[in-house]
N, C-alpha and C positions, 0 to 999 in steps of 0.2 A: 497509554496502554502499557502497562508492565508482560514481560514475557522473554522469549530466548530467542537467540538466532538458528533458528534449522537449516536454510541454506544461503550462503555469502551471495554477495555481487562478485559475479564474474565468472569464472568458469568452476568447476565444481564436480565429482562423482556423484548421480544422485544414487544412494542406499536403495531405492526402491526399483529404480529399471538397471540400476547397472551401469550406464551410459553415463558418459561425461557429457553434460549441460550446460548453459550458459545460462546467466542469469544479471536481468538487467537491473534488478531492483535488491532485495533482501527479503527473506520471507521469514516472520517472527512468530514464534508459537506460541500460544496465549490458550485462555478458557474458551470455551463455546459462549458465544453472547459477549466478550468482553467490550467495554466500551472504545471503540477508534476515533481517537482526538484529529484532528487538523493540527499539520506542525506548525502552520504560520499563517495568517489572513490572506485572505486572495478570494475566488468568484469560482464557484463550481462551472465549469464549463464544459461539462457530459457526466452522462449517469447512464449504466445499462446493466447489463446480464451476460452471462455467454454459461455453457456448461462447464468451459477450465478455467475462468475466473472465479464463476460465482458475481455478484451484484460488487460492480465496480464505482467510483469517484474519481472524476481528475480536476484538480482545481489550478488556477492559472494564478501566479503569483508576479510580482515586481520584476523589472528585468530580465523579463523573458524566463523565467523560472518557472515548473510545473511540476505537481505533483501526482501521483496515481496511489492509491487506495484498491485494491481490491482481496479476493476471496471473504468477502461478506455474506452473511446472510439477510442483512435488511440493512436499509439505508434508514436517514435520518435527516438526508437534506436533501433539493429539489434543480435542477437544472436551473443557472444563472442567480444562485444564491449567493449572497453575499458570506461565507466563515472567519469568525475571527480563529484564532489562534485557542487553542485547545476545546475549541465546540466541539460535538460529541456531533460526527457525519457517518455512523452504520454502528454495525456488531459484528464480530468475529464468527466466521463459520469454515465450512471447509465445501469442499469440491470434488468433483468426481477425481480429477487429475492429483486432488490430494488430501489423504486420509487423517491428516492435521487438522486441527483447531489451527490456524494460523491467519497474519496479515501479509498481504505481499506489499512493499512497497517501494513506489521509485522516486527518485528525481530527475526529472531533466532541465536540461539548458538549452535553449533551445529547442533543437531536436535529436540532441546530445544526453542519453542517462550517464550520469554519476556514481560513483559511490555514495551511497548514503550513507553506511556506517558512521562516517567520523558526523554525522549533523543529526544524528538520534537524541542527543542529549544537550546540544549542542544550541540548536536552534533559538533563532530571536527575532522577535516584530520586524 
């Protein structure tokens, strides 16, 4: 998915409440509908909903590594699915909690989030 960085991992001012936030993942702005790749193969291991998500993905990767996917508006793969590495798992939408077109996304380790930034372009099988 091509797009921009709107808000960092980590802590941050958001523009919109004012308040300094915290943030576990990176949230990228993109088009309404754009296609959200899978950055690396692993096993969808939950799919859901919430009103400040929007329709989320967390997929379970090598070595205790995991990834989250959300502010979707529709999915494209199914609980205990197998993705390889840039399958097409939803489309970009936005959320009550935010008036973006955007993807929020994390990694963890564990049950440790990362920075993602440096592994957006980065990433390998």
């Amino acid at each position: 998915m091509k797009g921009y960085v709107l808000y960092p991992y980590g802590a941050y001012l958001n523009p919109i409440s004012g308040r300094r936030e915290y943030n576990n993942g990176v949230d990228i702005g993109s088009f309404a509908g754009s296609e959200v790749f899978a950055t690396a193969p692993g096993t969808v291991y939950e799919i859901g909903y919430t009103r400040n998500t929007g329709y989320f993905v967390k997929v379970s990767h090598k070595y205790g590594w995991k990834t989250i996917y959300s502010n979707m508006d529709r999915l494209k793969v199914k609980q205990g699915q197998q993705v390889s590495k840039t399958e097409v798992i939803g489309f970009v939408g936005k959320t009550e909690a935010s008036p973006n077109y955007m993807l929020h996304y994390e990694i963890h380790v564990g049950t440790r989030a990362i920075n993602p930034f440096a592994f957006l372009n980065q990433i390998q099988d």
